[in-house]
C-alpha positions in Angstrom: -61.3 -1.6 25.5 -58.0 -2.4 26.7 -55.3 -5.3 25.1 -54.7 -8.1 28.1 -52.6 -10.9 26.5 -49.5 -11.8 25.6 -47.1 -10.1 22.7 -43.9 -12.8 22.1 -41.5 -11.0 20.6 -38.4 -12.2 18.2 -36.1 -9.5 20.2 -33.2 -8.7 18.2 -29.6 -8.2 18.8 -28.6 -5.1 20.7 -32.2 -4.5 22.7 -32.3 -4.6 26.1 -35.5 -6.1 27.6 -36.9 -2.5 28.8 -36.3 -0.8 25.6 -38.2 -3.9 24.4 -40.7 -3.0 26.8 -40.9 0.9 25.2 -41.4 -0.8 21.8 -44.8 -2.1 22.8 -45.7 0.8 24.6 -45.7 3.3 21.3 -46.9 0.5 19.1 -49.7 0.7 21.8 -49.9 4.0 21.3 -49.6 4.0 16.8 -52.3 1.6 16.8 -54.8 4.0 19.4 -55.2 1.5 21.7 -56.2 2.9 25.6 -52.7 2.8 28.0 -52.6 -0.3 29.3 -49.8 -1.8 31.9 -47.2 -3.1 29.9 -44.2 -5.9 31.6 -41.6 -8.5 30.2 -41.6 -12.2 31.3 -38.1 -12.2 32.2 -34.9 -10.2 31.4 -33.0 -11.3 27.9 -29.1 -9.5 28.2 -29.0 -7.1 24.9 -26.6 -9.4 23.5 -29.1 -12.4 23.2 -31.7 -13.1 20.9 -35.5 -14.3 20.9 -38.5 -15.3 23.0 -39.2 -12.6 25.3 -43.1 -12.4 26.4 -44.3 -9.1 26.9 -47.2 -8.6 29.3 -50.4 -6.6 28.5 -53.4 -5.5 31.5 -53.9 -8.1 33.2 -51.6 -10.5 31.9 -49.1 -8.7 34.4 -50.1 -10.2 36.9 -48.8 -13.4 35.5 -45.5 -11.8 34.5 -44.2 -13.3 37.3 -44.6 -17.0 36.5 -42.1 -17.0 33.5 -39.5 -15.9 36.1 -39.7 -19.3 37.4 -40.0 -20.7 34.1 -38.5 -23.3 32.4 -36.5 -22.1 29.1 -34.9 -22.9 26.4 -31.2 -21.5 24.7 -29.4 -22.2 21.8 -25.6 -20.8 22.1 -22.0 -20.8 20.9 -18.9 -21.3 22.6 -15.9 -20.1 21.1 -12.9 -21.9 22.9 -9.8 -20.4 23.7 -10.7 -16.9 25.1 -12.3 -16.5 28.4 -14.0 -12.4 28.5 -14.9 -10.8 32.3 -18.1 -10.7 31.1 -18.1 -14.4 29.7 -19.7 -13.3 26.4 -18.5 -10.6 23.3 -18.9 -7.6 25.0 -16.2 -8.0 27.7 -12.1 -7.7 27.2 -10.0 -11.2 27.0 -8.8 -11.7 30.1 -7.5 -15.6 30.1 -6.3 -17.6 26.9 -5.6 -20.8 26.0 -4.3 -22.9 23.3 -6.1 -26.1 23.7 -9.2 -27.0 21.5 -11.3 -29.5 22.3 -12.8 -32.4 20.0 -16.4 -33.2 19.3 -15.5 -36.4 21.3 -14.5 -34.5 23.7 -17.3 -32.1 24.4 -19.9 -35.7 24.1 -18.2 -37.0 26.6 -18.2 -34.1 29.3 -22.2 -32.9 28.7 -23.5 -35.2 31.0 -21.1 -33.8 33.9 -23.6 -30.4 33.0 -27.2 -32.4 32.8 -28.7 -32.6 35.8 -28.9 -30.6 38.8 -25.7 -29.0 39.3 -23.5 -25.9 41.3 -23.0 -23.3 39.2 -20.9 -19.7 39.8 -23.5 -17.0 38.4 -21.4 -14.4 36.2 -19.7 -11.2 37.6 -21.5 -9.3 35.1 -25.1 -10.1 36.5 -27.9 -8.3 37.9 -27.3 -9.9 40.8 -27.6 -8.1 43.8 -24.3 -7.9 46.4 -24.8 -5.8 49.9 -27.6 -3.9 47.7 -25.2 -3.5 45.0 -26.0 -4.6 41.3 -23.0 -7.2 40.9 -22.3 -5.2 37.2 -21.9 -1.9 38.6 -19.2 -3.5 41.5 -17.6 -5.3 38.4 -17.8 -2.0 36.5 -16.2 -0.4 38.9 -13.4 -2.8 39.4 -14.2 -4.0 42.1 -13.9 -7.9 43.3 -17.0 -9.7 42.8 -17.9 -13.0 44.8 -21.2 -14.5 44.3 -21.6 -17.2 46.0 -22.5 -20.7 43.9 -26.5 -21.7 43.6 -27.8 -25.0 42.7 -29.8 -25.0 39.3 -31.0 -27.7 36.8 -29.7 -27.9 32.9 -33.0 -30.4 31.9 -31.3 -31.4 28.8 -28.1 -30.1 26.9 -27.1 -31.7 23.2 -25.1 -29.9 20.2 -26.6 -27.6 17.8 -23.5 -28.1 15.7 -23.5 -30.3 12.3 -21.3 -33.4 13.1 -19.6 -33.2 9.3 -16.3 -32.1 11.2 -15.0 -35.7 12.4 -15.2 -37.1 16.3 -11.0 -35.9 16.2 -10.9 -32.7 14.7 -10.3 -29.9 16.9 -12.8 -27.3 17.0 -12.5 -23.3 17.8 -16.4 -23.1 18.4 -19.1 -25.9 19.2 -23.1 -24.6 19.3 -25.3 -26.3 22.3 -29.0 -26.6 23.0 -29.9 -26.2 26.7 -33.2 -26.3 28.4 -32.4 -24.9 32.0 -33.8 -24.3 35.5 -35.0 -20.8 36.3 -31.7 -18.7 38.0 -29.5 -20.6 35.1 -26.6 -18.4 33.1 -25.6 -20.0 29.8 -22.4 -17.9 30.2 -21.9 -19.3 33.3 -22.3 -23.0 32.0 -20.1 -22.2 28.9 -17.3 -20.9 31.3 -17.6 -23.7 33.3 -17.8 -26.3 30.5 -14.8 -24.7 28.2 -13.1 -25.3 31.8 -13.6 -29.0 32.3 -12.6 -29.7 28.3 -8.8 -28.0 29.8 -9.5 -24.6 27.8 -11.6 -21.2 28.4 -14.1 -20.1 26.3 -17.2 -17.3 26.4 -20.3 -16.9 24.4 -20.3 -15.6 21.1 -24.0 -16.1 20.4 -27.3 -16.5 22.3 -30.6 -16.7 21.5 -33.4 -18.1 23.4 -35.9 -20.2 21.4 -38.7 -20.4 24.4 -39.7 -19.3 28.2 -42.8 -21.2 29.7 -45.2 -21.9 26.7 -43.8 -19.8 24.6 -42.2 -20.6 21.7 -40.1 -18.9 18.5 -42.8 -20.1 16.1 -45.5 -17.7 18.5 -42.7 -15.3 18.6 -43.0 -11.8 16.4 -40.5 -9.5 15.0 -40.6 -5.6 16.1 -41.1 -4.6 12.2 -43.8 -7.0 11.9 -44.9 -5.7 15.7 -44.4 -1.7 14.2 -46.7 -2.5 11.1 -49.4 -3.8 13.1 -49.3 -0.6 14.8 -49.6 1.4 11.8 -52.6 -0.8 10.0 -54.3 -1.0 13.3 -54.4 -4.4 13.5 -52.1 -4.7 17.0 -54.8 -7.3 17.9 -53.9 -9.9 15.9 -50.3 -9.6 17.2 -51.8 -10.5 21.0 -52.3 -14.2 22.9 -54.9 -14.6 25.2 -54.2 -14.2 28.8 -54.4 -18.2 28.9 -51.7 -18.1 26.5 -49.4 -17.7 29.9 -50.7 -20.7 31.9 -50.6 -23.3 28.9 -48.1 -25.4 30.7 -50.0 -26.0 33.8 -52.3 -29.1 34.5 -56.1 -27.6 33.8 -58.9 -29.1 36.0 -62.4 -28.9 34.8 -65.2 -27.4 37.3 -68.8 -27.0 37.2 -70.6 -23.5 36.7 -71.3 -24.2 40.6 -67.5 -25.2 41.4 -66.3 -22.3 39.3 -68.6 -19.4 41.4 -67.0 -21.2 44.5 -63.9 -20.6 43.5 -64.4 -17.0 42.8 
């Protein structure tokens, strides 16, 4: 019988949420399971790490919810280098000597909580006159996207406050729970800007999407023996799994034919 649930993965480093996607599909295949549809919950950029829901059956057909999704980062923001591509893989292209102070970076979060306007990155899969924005960027072309409204729910540091309120710092790590269309990269850009520096993201890893968390997440060894022992089963959520964070109302047998 075929798998409908959910497989959380703990995606590493270097993975790109399709090749993610291919994964499943042999592990799938190790453990003899029938072919099933397989789907991710939402793109995570081969640089980040962590939460990234993988789809099974019929549990595709609520792939689409953690699109619109809340989630949930933790990430670093090394000051002083600003990269086209706002993150590691891209080439310096705007420095600055100024570092800011743990003072400083308390007293400019709440300028970023909130609903704000926010510039999504150049490098995005964005779409511009049926172009993917990265390809025009690759290309070297001049990319405009235009600025969308989105809402950081809650942003506070990561960081261990040892270093004192006046020291200057070269890197600070946030927590930000975000709106759905949010970049981090974008909001790190933008944040390094209003402390009077530049900065891009040096690490990103997103501890949860919708009702799914790191502690549900698995990692692809622990996925890959699974496979092997048979047991992919016990690496699978229930289809309800997906729909944990939305009110439940209970129904009668009679109620519930209805509603069918």
């Amino acid at each position: 019988m075929a798998l409908h649930g959910w497989i959380i993965l703990d995606k590493p480093v270097g993975l790109g949420s399709t090749q993610a996607v291919g994964a499943v599909k042999r592990a799938l295949r190790e453990a003899g399971e029938p072919r099933t549809k397989v789907g991710h919950g939402g793109t995570l950029d081969p640089l980040a790490s962590g939460v990234l829901p993988i789809a099974l059956g019929e549990a595709t057909k609520l792939a689409g919810r953690m699109l619109d999704a809340t989630k949930a980062y933790d990430f670093t923001i090394r000051f002083g280098e600003q990269t086209d591509t706002l993150d590691l893989e891209g080439k310096i292209v705007a420095t600055s000597e100024v570092k800011p102070t743990l003072a400083d970076i308390d007293a400019i979060l709440p300028r970023f909580t909130g609903p704000i306007e926010q510039v999504p990155p150049a490098y995005s899969a964005l779409k511009v006159e049926g172009e993917r924005a990265y390809d025009l960027a690759r290309a070297g072309k001049d990319v405009e996207l235009e600025a969308r409204r989105v809402t950081i729910h809650a942003l506070s540091f990561r960081h261990s406050r040892e270093s004192g309120d006046d020291e200057e710092l070269a890197d600070i790590t946030l927590s930000a729970t975000v709106s759905k269309g949010t970049y981090i990269r974008s909001l790190a850009r933008d944040i390094a800007l209003a402390l009077g520096t530049v900065g891009h993201v040096t690490m990103l890893r997103r501890t949860k999407a919708g009702p799914f968390t790191l502690e549900q997440a698995i990692s692809l060894d622990f996925l890959q023996d699974a496979a092997k022992a048979r047991q992919l089963t016990r690496t699978v959520l229930p289809l309800e799994a997906g729909l944990d964070d939305i009110p439940a109302l209970p129904v009668t047998p009679e109620q519930a034919q209805l509603l069918r």
